[in-house]
C-alpha positions in Angstrom: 0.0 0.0 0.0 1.2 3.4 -0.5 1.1 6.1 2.3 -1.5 7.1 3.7 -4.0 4.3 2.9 -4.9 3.4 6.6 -6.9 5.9 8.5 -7.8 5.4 12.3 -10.9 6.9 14.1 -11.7 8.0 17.4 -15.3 7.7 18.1 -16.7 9.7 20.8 -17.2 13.3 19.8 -15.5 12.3 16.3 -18.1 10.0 14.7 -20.8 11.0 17.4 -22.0 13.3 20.3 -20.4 11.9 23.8 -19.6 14.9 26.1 -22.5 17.1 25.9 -24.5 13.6 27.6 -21.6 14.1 30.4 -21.8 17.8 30.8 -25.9 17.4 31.2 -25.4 14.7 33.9 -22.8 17.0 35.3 -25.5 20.2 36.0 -28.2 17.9 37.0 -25.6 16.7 39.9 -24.8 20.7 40.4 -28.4 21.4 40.7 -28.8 18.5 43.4 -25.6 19.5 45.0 -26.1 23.6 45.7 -23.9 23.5 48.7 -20.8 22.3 47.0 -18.4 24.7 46.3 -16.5 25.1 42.8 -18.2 21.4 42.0 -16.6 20.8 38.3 -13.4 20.9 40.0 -14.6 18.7 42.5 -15.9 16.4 40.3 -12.8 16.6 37.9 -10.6 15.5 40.6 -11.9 13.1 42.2 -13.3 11.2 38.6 -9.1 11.7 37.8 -8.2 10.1 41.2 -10.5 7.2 40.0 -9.3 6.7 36.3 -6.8 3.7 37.7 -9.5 2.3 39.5 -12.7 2.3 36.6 -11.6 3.3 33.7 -12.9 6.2 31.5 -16.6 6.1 30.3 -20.0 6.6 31.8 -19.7 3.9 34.7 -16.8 5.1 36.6 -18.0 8.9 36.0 -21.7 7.9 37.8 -19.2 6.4 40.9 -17.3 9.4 41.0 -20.5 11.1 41.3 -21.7 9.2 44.1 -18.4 9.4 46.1 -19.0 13.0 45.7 -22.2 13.3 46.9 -21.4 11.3 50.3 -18.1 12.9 50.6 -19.6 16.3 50.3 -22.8 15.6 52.6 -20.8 15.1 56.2 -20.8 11.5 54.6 -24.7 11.6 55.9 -25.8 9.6 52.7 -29.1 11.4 50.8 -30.5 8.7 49.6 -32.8 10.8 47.5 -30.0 12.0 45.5 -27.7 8.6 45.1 -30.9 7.3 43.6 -31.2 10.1 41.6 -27.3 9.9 40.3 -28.2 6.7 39.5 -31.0 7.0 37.3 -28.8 9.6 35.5 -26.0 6.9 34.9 -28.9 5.1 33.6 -30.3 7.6 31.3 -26.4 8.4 29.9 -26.1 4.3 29.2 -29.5 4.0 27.2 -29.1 7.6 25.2 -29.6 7.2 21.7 -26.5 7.8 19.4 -26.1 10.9 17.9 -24.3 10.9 14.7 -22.4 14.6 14.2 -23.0 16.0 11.0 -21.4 14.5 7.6 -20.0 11.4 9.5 -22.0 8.7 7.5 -21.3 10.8 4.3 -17.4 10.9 4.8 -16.7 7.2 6.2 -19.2 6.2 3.1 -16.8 7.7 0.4 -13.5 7.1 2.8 -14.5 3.3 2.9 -14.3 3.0 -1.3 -10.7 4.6 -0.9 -8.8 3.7 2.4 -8.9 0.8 5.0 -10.7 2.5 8.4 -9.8 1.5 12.0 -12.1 2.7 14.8 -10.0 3.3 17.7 -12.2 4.3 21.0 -11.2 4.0 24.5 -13.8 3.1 27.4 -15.8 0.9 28.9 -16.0 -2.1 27.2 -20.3 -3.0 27.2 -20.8 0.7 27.0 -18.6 0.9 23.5 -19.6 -2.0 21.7 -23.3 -0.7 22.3 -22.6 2.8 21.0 -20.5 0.9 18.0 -23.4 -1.5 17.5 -26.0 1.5 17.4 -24.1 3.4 15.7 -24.8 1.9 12.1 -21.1 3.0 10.9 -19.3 -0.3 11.4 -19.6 -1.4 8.0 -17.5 1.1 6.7 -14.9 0.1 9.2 -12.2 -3.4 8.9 -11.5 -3.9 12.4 -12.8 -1.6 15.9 -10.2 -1.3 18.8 -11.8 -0.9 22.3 -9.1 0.0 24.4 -8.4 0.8 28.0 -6.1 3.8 27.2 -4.8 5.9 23.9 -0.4 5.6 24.3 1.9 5.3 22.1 2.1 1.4 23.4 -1.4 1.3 22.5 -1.3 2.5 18.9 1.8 0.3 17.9 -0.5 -2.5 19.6 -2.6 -1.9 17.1 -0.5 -1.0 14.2 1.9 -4.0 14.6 -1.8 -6.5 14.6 -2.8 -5.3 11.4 0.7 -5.3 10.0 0.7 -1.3 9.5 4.2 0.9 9.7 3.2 3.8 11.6 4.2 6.4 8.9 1.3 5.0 6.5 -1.1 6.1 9.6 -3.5 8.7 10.2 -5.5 9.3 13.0 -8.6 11.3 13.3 -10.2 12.5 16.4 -11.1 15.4 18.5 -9.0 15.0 21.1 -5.0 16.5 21.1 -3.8 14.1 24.2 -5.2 11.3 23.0 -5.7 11.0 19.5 -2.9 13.2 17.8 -0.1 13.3 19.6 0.6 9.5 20.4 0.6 8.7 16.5 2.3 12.5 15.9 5.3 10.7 18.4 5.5 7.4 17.0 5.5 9.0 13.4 2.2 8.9 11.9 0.5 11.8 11.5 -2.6 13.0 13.5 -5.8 14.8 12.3 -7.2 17.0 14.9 -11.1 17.8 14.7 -12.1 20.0 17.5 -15.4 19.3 19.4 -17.1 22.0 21.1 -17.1 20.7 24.1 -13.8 18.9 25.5 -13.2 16.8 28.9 -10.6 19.0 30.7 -8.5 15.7 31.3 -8.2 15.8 27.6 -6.8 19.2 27.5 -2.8 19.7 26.5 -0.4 22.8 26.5 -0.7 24.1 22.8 2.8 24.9 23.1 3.9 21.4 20.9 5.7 20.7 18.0 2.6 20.9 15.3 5.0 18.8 13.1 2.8 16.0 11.7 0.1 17.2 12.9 -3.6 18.3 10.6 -5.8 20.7 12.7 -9.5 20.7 10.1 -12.7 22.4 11.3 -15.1 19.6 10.5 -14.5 15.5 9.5 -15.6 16.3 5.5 -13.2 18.6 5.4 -10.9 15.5 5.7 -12.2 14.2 2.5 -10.4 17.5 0.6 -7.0 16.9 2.5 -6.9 13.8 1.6 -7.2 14.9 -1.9 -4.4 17.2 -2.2 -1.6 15.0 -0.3 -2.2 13.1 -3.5 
């Protein structure tokens, strides 16, 4: 194959809406929790505390919920409210998918030209629903469900389906994850900003942008592809 032929996507805020579900949950536990001070930040630390212990995805984010809610309440449990945290986990788990615009489009045309990966990290059930739902996985060879997105992680991945790294592209919204492990093992990442972006996902801008594709929406990949021809 010649370069450039494999293309890798992210799934979550890439392909489909993921966040927005998480920032939702996130005021309904503000709006149950009035007494908390600064409560993003309390949530955002203790759900990266927990990261080692669950994961990413919606599971471990409902349990860092709940340890909030005792540890903030004089540990004098509301049972009210942990029931009502957990009817939001349950909500998150069975919301419909949300293709973002001109995904379906783009992979359909992609497909006819390049071999496509999906690469998405969380919760294993959790993913393979959204996947399953999703109605895209027909214009992809092979879906990777992973714990974490390294540079370990992506030569995994590559080295499986017999791919050298600098015939790679990777597509997703996030800079951390999706960009800059392929950008340092010497493929080259596509960055798609999402409106809304997890602040564990955020990086210093300050990088090397060697290697690296910043395109304001996924069509637009469809164009860049194009000219590198």
């Amino acid at each position: 194959m010649s370069n450039k032929q494999i293309i890798g996507f992210d799934a979550d805020d890439t392909l489909w809406e993921n966040e927005v579900f998480f920032h939702k949950a996130q005021m309904k536990f503000i709006e149950l929790h009035p007494h908390i001070k600064d409560p993003e930040e309390v949530i955002f630390q203790i759900e990266k505390k927990n990261i080692k212990f669950y994961g990413y995805g919606i599971k471990g984010f409902i349990l860092s919920l709940l340890e909030a809610s005792v540890r903030f309440s004089n540990n004098k449990t509301d049972f009210q409210n942990i029931d009502k945290i957990i009817k939001i986990g349950k909500d998150m788990l069975a919301q419909t998918i949300q293709l973002l615009p001109e995904v379906e489009e783009t992979l359909r045309h992609l497909s006819e030209h390049y071999m496509l990966i999906m690469i998405t990290k969380g919760d294993l059930l959790d993913q393979q629903r959204k996947v399953e739902k999703s109605g895209l996985l027909k214009y992809f060879s092979s879906t990777e469900i992973v714990s974490e997105k390294d540079e370990q992680t992506y030569l995994e991945i590559l080295e499986k389906n017999n791919i050298s790294p600098k015939d790679f592209l990777m597509v997703g919204n996030s800079l951390k994850s999706d960009v800059l492990p392929v950008r340092n093992i010497g493929g080259t990442g596509i960055y798609i900003p999402h409106k809304l972006t997890w602040k564990h996902e955020e990086v210093d801008r300050t990088f090397d942008l060697e290697r690296v594709v910043e395109l304001k929406t996924i069509s637009a990949l469809k164009v860049w592809l194009k000219n590198q021809i």
